[in-house]
NUKOL-269523 format. One record per residue: x, y, z of N, C-alpha, C in turn. Coordinates in steps of 0.001 Angstrom, whole numbers, plus 500000, padded with zeros to 6 digits. Each point is the difference from the previous one (the first is absolute). Example, Ala and Ser with C-alpha at 12.3 -4.5 7.8 and 13.67 -1.06 7.14 Angstrom:
! residues 2
     n.x     n.y     n.z    ca.x    ca.y    ca.z     c.x     c.y     c.z
  513190  494310  507800  499110  501190  500000  500900  501200  500000
  499650  501050  499280  500820  501190  500060  499230  501090  500730
END
This chain:
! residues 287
     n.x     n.y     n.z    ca.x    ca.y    ca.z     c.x     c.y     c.z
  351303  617816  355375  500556  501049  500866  499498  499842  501434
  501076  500140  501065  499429  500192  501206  499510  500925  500508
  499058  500207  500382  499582  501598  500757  500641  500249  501451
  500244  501413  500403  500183  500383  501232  499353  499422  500977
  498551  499634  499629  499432  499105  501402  499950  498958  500087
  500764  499105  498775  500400  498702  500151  501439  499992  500646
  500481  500682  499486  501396  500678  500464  500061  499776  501755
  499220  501062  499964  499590  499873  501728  499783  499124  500857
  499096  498888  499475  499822  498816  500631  501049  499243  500200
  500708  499429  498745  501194  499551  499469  500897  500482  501651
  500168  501033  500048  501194  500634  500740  499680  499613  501390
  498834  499756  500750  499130  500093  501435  500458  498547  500013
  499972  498950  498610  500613  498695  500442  501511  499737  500091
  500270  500758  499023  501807  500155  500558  500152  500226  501616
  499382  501209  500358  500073  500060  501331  499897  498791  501112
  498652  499684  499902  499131  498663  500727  501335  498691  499693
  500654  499743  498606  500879  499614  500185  501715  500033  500580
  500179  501364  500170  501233  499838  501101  499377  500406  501663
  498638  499737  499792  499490  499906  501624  500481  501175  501063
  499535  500912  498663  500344  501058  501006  498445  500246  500774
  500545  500634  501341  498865  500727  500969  498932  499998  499042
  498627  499458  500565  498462  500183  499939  499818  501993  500193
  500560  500740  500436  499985  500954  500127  500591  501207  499269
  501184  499646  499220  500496  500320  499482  499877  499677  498089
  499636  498606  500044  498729  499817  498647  498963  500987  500176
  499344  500105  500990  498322  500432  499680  500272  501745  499718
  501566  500661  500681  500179  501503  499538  500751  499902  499102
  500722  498974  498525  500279  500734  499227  498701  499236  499151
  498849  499360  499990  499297  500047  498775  498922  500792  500273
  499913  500542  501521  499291  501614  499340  500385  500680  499593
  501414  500555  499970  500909  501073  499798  499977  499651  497738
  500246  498781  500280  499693  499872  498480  498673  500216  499258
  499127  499372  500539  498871  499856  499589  499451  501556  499468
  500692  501081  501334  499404  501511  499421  500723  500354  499180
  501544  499446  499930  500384  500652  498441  499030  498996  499180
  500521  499275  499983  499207  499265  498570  498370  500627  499684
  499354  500511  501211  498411  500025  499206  500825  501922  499824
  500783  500668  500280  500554  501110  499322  499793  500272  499028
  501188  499094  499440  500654  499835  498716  498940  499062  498786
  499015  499424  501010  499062  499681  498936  498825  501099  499676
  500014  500977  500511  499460  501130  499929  500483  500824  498738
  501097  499789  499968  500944  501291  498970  499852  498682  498961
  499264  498838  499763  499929  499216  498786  501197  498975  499566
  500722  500187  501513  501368  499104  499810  499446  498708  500270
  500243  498678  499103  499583  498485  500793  501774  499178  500104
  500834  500526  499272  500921  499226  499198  500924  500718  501177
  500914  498811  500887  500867  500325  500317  500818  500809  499409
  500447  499890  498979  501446  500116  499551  499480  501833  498833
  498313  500220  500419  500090  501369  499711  499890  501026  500543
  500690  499373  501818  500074  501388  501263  500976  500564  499858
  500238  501359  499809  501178  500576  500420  500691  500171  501054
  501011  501140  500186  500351  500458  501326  499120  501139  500209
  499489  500926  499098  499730  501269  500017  497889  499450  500543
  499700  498774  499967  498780  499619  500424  500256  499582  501490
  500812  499552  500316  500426  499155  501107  500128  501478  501261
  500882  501213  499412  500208  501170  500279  498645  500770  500485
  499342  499725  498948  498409  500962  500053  499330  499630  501321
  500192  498534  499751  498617  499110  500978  500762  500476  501811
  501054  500553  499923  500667  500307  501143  499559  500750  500538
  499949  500643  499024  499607  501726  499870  498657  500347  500701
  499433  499186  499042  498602  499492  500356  499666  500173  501577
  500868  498912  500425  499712  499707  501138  500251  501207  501353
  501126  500375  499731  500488  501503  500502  498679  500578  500068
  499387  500303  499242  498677  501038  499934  499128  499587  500632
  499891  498604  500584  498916  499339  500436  500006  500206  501543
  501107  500506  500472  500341  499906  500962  500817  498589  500750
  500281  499034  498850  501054  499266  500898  500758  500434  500848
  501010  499549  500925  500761  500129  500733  501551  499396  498843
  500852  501302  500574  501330  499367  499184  500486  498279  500136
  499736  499540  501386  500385  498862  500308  499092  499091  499375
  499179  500472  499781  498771  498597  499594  500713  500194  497944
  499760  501325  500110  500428  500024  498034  501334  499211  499462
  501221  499798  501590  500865  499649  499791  499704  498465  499830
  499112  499348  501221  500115  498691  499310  499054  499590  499055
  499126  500593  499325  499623  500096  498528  501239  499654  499139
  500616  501303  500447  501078  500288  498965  500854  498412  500013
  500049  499650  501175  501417  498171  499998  498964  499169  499990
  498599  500061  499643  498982  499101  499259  500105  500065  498782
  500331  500907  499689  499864  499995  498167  501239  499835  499719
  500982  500067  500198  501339  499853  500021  500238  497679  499901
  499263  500239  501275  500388  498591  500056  498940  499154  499137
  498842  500669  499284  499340  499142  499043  500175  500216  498619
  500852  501064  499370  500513  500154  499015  501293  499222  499994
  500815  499481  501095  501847  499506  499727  498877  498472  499972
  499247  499447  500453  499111  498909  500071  499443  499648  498529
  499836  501279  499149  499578  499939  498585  500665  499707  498636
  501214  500527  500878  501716  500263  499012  500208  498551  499934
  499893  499534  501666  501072  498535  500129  498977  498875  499792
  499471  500022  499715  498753  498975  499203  499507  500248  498154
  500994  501072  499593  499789  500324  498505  498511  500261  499518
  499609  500637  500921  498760  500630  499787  499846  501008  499397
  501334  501159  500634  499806  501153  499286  501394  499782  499737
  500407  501595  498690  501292  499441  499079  501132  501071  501429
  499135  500991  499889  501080  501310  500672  498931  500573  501613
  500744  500215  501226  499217  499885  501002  499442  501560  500330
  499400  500828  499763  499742  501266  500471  499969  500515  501372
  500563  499105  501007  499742  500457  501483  501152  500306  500228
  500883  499533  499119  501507  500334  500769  500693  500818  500332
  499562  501341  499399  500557  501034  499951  498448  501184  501319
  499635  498943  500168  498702  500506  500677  500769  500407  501527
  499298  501357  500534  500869  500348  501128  498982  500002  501019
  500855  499483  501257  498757  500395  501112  499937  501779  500798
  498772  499994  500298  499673  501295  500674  501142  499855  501265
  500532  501602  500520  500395  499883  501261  499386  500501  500676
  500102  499207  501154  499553  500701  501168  500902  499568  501535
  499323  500388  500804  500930  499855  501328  499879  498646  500719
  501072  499211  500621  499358  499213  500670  500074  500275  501312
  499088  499454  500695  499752  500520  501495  500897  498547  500687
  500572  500705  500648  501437  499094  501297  499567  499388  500381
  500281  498631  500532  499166  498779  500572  499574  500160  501095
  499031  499747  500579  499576  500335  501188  500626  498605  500946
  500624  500653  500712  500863  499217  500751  499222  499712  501878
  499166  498874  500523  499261  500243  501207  501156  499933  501248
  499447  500732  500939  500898  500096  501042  499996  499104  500495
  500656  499634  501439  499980  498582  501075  498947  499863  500207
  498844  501646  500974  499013  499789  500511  499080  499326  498517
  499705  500450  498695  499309  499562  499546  499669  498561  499381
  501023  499814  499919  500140  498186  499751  499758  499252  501003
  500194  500933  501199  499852  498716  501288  498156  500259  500374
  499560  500885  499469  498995  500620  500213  498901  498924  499050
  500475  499973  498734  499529  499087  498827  500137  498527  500482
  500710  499348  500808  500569  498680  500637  498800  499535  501027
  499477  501624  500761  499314  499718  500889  498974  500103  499666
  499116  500537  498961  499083  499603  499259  499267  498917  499091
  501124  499734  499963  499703  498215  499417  500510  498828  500642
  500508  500567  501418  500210  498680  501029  499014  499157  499687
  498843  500087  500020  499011  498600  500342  499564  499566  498294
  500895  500247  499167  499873  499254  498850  501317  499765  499581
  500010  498209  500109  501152  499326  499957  500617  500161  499105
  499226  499714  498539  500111  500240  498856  500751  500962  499219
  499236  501125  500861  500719  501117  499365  501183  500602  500856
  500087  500050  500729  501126  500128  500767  500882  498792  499656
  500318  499145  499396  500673  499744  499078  500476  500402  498474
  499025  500480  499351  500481  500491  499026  500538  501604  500583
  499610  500964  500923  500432  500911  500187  501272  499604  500636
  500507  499314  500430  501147  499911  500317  501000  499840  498917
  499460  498724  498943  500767  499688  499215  500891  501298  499291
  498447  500863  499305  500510  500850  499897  500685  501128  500196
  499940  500359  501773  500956  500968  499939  501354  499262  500880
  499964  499011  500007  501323  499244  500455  500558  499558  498919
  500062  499750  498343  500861  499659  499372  500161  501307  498792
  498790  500806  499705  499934  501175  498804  499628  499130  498903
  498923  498879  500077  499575  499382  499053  498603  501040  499229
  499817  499697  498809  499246  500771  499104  498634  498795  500260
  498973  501146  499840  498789  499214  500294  499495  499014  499271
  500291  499877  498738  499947  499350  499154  501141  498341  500149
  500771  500785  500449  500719  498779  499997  499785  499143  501678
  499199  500443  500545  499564  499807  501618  498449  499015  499626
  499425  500421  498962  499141  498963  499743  500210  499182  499168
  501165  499674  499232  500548  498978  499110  500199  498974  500773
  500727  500421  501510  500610  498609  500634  499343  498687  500419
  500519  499504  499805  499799  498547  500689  500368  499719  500674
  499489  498540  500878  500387  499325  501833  501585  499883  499373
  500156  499198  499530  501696  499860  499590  500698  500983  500034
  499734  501249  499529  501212  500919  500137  500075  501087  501163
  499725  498918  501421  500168  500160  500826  501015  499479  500968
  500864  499771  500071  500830  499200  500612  499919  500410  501584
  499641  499755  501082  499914  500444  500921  501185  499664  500731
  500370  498328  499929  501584  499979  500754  501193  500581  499563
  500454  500332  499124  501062  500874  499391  499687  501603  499819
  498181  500171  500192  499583  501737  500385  500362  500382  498694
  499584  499259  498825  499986  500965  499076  498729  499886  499101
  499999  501111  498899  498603  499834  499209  500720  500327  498452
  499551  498978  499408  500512  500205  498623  498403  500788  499208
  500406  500722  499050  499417  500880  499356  499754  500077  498488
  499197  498806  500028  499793  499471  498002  500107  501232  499212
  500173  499778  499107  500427  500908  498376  498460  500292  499635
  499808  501346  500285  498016  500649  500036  500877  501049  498965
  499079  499836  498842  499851  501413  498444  501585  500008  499744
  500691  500887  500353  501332  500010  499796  500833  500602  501194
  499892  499498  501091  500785  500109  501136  500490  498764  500137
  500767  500576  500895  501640  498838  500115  499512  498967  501024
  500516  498362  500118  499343  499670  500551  501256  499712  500669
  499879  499813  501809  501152  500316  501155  499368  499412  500838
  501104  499653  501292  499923  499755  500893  499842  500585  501424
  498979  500589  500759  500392  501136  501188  499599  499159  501508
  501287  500410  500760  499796  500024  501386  499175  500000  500520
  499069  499233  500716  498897  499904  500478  500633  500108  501834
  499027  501286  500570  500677  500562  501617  498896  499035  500734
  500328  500206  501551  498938  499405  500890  498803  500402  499662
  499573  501477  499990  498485  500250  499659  499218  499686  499163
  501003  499666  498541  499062  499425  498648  499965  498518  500308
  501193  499260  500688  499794  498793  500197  499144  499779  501088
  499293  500540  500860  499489  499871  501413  498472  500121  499124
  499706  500755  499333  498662  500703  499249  499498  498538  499154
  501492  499463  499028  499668  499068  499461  499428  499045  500680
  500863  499773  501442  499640  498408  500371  498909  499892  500687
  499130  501873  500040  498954  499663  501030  498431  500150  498753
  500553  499970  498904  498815  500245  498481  499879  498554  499904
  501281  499193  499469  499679  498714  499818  498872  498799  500373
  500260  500098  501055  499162  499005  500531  498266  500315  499576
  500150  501106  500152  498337  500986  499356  499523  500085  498641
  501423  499649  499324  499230  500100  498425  499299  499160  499862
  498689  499864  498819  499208  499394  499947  500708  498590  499215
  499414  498595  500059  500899  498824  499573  499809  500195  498401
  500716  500297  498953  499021  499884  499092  501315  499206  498852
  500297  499432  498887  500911  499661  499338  500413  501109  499530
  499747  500972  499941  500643  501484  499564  501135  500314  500519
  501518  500295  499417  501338  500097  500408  499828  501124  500338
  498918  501439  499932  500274  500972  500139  500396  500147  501571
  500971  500712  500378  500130  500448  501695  498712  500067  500365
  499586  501556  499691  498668  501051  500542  498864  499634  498791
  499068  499166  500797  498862  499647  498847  498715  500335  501599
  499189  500317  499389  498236  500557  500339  499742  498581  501145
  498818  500291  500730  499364  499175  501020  499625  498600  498747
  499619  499936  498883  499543  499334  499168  501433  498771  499222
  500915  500770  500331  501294  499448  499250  500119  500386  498554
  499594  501596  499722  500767  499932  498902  501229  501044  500045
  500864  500334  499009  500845  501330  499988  499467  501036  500409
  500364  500685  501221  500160  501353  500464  500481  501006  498611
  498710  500620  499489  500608  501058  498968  500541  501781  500190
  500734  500083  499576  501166  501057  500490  498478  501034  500414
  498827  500208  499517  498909  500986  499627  499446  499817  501739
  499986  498748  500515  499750  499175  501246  500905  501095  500935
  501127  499562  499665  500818  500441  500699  500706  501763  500540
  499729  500266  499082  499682  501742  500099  498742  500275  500108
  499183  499830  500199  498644  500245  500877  500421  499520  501407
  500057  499078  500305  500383  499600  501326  501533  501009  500577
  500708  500278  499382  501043  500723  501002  499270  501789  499790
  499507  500276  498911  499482  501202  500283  498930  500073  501165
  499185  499167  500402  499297  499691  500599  500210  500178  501209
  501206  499548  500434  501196  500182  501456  500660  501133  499853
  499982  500568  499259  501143  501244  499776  498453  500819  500562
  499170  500094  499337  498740  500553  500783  499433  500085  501512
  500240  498681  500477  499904  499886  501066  500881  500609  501373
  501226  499781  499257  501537  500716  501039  499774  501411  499696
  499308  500708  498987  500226  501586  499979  500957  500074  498921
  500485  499554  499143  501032  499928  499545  499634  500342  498601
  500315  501444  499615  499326  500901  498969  501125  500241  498636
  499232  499906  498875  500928  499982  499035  500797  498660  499586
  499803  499030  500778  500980  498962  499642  499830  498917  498732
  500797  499946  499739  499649  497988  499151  500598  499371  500055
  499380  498495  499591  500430  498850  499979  501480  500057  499908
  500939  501286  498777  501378  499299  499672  500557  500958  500607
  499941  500622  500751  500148  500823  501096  500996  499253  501162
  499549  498943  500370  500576  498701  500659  501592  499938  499159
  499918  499595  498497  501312  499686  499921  500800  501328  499783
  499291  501201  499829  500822  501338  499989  500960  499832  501701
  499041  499652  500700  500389  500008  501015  501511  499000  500751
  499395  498960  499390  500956  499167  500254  501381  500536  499282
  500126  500586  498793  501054  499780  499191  500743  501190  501058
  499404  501100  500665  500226  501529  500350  500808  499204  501531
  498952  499303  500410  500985  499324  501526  501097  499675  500044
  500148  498903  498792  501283  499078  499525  500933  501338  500324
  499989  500894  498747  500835  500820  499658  500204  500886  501121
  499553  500261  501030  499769  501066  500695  501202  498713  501397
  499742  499008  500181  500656  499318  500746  501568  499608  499718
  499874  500269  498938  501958  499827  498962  499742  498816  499562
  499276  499453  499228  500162  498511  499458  500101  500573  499080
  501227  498859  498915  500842  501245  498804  498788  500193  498756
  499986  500489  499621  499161  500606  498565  500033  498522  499311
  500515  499839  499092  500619  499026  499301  498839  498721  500407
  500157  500121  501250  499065  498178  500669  498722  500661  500241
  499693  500953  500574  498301  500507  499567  499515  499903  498688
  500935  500589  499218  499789  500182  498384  499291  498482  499519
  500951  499640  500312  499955  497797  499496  499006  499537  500553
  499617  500165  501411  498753  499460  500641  498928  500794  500111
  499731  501018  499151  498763  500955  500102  500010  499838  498320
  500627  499037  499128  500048  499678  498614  499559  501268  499408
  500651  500693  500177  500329  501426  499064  500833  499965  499138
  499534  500442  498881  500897  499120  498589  501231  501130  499677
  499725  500896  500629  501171  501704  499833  500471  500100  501171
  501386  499937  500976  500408  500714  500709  499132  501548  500838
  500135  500517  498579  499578  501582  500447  498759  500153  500587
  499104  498684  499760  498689  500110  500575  499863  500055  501564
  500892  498992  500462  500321  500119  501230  500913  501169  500651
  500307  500022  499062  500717  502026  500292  499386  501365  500465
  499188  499460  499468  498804  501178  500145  499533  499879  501295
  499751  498998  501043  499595  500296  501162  500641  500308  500752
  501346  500268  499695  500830  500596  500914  499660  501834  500693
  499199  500762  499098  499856  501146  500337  498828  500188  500294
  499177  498678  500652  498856  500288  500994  500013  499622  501317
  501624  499223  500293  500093  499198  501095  500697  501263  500946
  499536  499530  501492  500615  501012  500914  501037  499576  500459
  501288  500962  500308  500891  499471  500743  501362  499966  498832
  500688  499686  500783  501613  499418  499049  499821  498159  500026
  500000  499627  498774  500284  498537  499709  501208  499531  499490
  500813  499454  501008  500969  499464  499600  500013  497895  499888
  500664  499842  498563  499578  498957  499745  501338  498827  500317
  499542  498665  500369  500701  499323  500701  499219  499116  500795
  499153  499788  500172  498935  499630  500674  499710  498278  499318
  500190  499208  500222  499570  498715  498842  498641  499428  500699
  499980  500218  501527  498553  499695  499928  498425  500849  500001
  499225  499325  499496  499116  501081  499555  498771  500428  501071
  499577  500985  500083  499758  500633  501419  498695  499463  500026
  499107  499836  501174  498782  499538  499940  498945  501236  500789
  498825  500128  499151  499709  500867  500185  498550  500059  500625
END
């Protein structure tokens, strides 16, 4: 018999094998790890003898503990996604998460930065080449941070101004417009990166990968410096997607190049943007 904490391990290499995010491994095998030492509490070892009505409790549980709905929620699509992981490996016979519901709660509207504050954030990290490249990248194309430290020198094309966008966890992998400022940012990082055989774009004074953990310390860091309160890292592509739309570039081509896998997702920023947007626009605004 396998146990739940072989189970567990088992599953952290499934992960490690479709190479998903270092970051996104290390929060679902804590998220597991506390069910599992849970449920090994209530004398459960045997996958296949969790219920729903245990899976339910340990929620419950958590509710009382004072979790936050949002944190219980991704508990909740941790256990979800390591039980369909249990099913589709014939581990367990019948999956108990499925019928498992998440907590609601509210989500708070993207924080969308104004002109002054981005240009404010620009001027804070003028004298780091580096990063004023990746801050550009990101709020000149609405790339996800994750997928901003995946890239490589190659999927840079600088004479045709575009940046291709490898296939990171399960986002779409595309092609986006690269404007004067991300290309101007690029061509003035290059020459500065350190020489190292590493394909990564953004790698450390040492030459290795720039890790996304790197990289949100460093723009919070500047967001600190400009005054610039409340913000984050994906704040940038809230932003970007809110410009597009706010300038009339049609829905449809934000949607595709901000690799939003639903229409409606990009729908939704329509009722934080100011102004009337009328769409028609094919080139995309630079911001």
């Amino acid at each position: 018999m396998i146990t739940l904490r072989d189970a567990h391990q088992q599953f952290i290499g499934h992960l490690k094998g479709k190479s998903r995010a270092s970051a996104t491994i290390l929060a679902y095998g804590k998220d597991i790890d506390q069910l599992v030492s849970y449920l090994q509490d209530l004398g459960k070892t045997d996958p296949k003898s969790v219920t729903t009505e245990d899976l339910v409790a340990f929620m419950q549980k958590l509710s009382k503990e004072d979790y936050t709905p949002k944190s219980i929620s991704r508990k909740t699509n941790s256990t979800k996604t390591f039980f369909k992981y249990l099913k589709t490996s014939n581990i367990i016979d019948a999956d108990p998460a499925t019928n498992l519901e998440h907590p609601k709660f509210e989500n708070k509207p993207p924080r969308i930065l104004t002109k002054l504050e981005y240009r404010s954030l620009r001027d804070a990290a003028r004298a780091d080449t580096r990063m004023i490249a990746v801050i550009e990248l990101l709020l000149q194309t609405g790339i996800r941070i994750g997928e901003l430290a995946k890239l490589r020198v190659e999927d840079i094309d600088l004479e045709n101004l575009t940046l291709h966008v490898p296939l990171f966890e399960d986002t779409r992998e595309r092609t986006i417009p690269l404007n004067k400022s991300a290309a101007e940012a690029i061509k003035n990082y290059l020459p500065k990166r350190a020489k190292t055989p590493n394909h990564a774009l953004f790698v450390t004074k040492t030459g290795r990968p720039l890790l996304i953990r790197n990289i949100r310390t460093a723009i919070d860091r500047y967001f600190r410096v400009a005054g610039i309160k409340g913000a984050k890292v994906n704040d940038l592509r809230h932003t970007w997607v809110a410009f597009q739309l706010q300038a009339g570039v049609p829905m449809t081509m934000v949607s595709k190049l901000a690799g939003h896998k639903r229409l409606s997702t990009t729908e939704k920023y329509l009722q934080f943007i100011q102004g009337q947007t009328v769409e028609g626009k094919v080139k995309l605004e630079e911001l």
